[in-house]
C-alpha positions in Angstrom: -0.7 11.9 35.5 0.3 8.3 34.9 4.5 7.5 34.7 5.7 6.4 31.4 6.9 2.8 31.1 10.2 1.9 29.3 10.9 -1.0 27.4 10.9 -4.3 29.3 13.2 -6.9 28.2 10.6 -9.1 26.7 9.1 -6.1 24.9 12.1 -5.2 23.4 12.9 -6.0 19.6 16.4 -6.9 17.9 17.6 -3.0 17.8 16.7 -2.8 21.5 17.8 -5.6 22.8 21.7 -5.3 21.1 21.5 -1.7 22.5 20.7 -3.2 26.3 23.0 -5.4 26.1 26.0 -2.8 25.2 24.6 -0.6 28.2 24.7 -3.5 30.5 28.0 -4.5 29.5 29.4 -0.7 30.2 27.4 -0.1 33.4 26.5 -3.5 34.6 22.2 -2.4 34.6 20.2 -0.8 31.6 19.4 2.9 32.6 16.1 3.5 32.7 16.4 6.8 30.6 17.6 4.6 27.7 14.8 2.2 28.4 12.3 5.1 27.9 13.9 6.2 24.9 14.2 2.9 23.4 10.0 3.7 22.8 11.3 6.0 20.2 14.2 4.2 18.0 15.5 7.7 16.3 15.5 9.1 20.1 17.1 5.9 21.3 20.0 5.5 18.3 20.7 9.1 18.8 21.3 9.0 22.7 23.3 6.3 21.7 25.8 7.8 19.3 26.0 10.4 21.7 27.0 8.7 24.1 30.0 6.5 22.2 30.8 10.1 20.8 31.2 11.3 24.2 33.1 8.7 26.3 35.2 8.5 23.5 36.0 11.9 23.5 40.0 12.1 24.9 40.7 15.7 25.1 39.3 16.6 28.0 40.0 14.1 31.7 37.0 11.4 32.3 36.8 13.1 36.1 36.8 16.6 34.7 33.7 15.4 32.3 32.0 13.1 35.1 31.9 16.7 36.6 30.6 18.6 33.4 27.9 15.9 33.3 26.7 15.8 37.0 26.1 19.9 36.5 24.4 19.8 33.5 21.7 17.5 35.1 21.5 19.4 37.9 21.1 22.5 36.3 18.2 21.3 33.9 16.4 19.6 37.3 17.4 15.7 35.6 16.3 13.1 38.8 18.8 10.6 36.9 
């Protein structure tokens, strides 16, 4: 079975690209998992709210959800 490509920076449209560019400016790189789901713009916009939604979440400590995060994707077997 072949790997799935993302979306390369010269492939990407508008949407994309302004969604890169806020990735890169929180993490310094784009993530590959939101270059893969940048081939699906509902998928892509969706991971993306999420994600706002959930860094600006303030009731529970950033370490304590850092934590939460790093078991999830161990649990469900996620490589990233």
């Amino acid at each position: 079975m072949t790997k799935r490509q993302g979306v390369t920076d010269q492939e990407a449209g508008l949407q994309q690209r302004l969604v890169f560019r806020g990735a890169k400016a929180r993490r310094g790189a784009v993530p590959e998992p939101l270059r893969l789901m940048a081939r699906s713009s509902g998928l892509m916009w969706a991971a993306s709210f999420f994600e706002l939604c959930f860094g600006r979440a303030r009731r529970v400590d950033a370490n304590l959800k850092s934590l939460a995060s790093l078991k999830a994707a161990g649990l469900v077997g996620c490589v990233f």
